[in-house]
Phi, psi and omega in degrees: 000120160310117164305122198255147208305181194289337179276315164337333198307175159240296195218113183267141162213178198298004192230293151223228210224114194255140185237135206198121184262123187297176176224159163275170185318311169298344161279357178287333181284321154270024146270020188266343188287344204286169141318141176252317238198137171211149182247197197071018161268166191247105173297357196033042167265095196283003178293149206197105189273162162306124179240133214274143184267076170203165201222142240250163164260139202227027167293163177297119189124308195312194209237147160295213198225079177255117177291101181266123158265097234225121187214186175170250207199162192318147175058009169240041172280357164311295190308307158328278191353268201314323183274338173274319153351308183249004167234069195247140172207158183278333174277348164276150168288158170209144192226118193231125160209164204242123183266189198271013166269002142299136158264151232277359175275332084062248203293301164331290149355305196275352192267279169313353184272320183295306217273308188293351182261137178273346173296291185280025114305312168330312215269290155101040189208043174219128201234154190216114179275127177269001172245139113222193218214182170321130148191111208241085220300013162251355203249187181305317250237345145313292203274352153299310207288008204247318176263002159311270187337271169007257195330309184306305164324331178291299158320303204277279176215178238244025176263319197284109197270322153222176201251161199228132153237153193210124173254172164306346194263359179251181180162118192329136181258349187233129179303157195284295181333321183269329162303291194311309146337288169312263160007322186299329165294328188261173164283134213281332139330326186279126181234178198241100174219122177262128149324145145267121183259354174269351190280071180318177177289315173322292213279343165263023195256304178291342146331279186271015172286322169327132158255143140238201203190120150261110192288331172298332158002279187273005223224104171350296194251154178300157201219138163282142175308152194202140175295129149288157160326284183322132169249165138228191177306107165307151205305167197207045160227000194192151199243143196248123169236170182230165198176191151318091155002304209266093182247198194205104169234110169341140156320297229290318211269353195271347176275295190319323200272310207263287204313320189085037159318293190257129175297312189336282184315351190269312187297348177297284177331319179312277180322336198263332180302359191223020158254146173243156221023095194280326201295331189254008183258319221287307198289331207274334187232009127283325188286329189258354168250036219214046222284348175292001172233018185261029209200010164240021231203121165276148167272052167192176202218002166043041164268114149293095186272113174315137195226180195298309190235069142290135175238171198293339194257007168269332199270084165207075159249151189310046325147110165220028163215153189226133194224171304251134166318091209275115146332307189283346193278352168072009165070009181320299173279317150354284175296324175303321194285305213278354189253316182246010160228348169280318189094359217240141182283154195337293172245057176208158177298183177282150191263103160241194211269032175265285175293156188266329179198144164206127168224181194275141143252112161282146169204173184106025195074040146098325176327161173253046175288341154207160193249132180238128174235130191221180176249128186215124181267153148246158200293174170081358175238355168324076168281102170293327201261069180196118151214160219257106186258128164276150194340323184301327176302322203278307184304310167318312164307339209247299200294327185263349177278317209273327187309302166324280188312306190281355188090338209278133180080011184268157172275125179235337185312000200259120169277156208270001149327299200275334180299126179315124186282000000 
């Protein structure tokens, strides 16, 4: 069989290279049932890292599994970089992409770099999609990309209790050891979508009579979205809410969404292909047409939004991510974060009780002109499944455990009227 060029590639992972043919939005969902993956391509790198042999422990007590989905856009592979970095653990998935207003040295690039670092080689649990495609995050073709990523996380593995989206403008406020921790607790069912509880039935009704039209769908590269002339009629079979984009969603309900047991989310998905910005309509009007999940469902997205004059010691809100973070800011809080709550060195992930040590390398004739920052374990002594949480963790646990317990913030709001029979 001929091997097809590097712009073909779909899903790079540290060993060899995975393949996956895209869809448009209305097919996504039955692309998920297709064959995925074919091996044998060669990177004609014969370097073959050490690899740690162990699979996360899914006992009752362990800490979970978080898949994270971490993408973006032309010129921000720094940023993944620097966001996987700080949300990195051996026990967890990373699903990383670059969308196609990148180019394909980009995206290839950003695929060696990943293969090339030995903590996630070792680790074997960081995948970088190597085609991609438009995508433009007011439009239908946001939220394929969102349950494109899903369905892949799904494929790749059988571990993980929830799924995370991460854009460039974030970045973690809790080292992954006090999540894991915090997380550890809860039912694995449960997910985190935050409501616009001010945002009437009315006012989302009008939303969506707009048709619009996104050419990336269909279009190699993003496109911006455009109006029709035409309204049509809000749904009368189902009630349209609105909300956060930016969700925490359980397997169990990311299975609900993508396999298509039950129709509602697929006909949704339809519909939602002509509405703009479905990311904040879509997740928010399954959980409330859905009743096996609206009683699984927290009212937050457990984001910090950021205002003009934050500093790390204002971000202590129920929180375990902070948005968003400006390119041009020179990364100034950024650092402030990485220095007094992460812990993490310029270029090396957060240190949690997995690894045993990370330090500085000086090189340059002893001088400090550059710094190699790396994490370094032995092998065989690595406990993934142990993590070590500080008061912040801890207290996050205690605050997402009570939440739980008391009901409080969870969503009810769907009158049983409206609900799908």
């Amino acid at each position: 069989m001929k091997l097809p060029k590097l712009e073909s590639l779909i899903v790079f992972s540290n060993t060899h290279l995975k393949f996956l043919a895209s869809g448009t939005l209305l097919l996504l969902v039955g692309a998920y049932l297709s064959p995925y993956f074919q091996h044998g391509y060669s990177t004609g790198n014969t370097w073959t890292p050490n690899r740690v042999k162990t699979e996360p422990s899914k006992n009752s007590g362990d800490p979970p599994v978080l898949a994270y989905w971490i993408y973006g856009s032309s010129g921000d592979s720094d940023r993944i970089l620097k966001l996987l970095r700080a949300t990195y653990h051996p026990r967890n998935q990373y699903l990383l992409l670059l969308d196609s207003s990148s180019s394909s040295n980009e995206r290839s690039d950003l695929a060696v770099t990943v293969q090339s670092d030995p903590v996630f080689s070792a680790f074997d649990n960081v995948n970088v999609v190597g085609r991609s495609y438009g995508v433009n995050q007011i439009g239908g073709s946001g939220l394929a990309a969102l349950l494109h990523a899903s369905a892949l996380l799904l494929k790749i593995s059988a571990n993980w209790d929830w799924f995370i989206t991460l854009g460039p403008s974030d970045y973690p406020i809790m080292t992954q050891d006090d999540i894991l921790h915090a997380f550890t607790f809860l039912p694995r069912e449960l997910n985190f979508v935050h409501f616009a509880n001010t945002t009437t039935s009315d006012e989302n009704n009008e939303r969506v009579k707009r048709i619009v039209v996104d050419p990336s769908i269909y279009n190699r590269k993003s496109k911006p979205i455009f109006y029709t002339t035409g309204i049509r009629n809000p749904p009368n079979t189902f009630k349209i809410l609105a909300g956060s984009p930016w969700v925490i969603l359980s397997r169990q309900f990311i299975e609900f969404c993508v396999k298509g047991w039950d129709n509602f989310p697929r006909k949704l998905l339809m519909y939602m292909n002509n509405v703009e910005s479905p990311l904040e309509l879509y997740f928010q009007t399954v959980v409330c047409n859905s009743p096996g999940f609206q009683n699984m469902t927290i009212d937050s997205d457990l984001r910090y939004v950021m205002s003009g004059n934050d500093t790390v010691n204002k971000m202590e809100e129920m929180a375990i991510v902070a948005r968003p973070f400006k390119k041009e800011d020179g990364d100034g809080l950024m650092k402030e974060v990485d220095t007094n709550i992460l812990k993490r060195c310029a270029n090396g992930v957060v240190r949690g009780k997995w690894c045993f040590d990370q330090k500085s390398n000086v090189t340059g004739n002893g001088d400090l002109v550059k710094m190699e920052e790396r994490v370094e374990w032995r092998l065989g002594v690595v406990d993934i499944n142990s993590v070590e949480a500080s008061p912040q963790g801890v207290k996050l646990g205690q605050r997402l455990s009570r939440l739980v317990s008391e009901g409080t913030m969870r969503f009810d709001g769907c009158p049983k009227s409206m609900l799908m029979n």
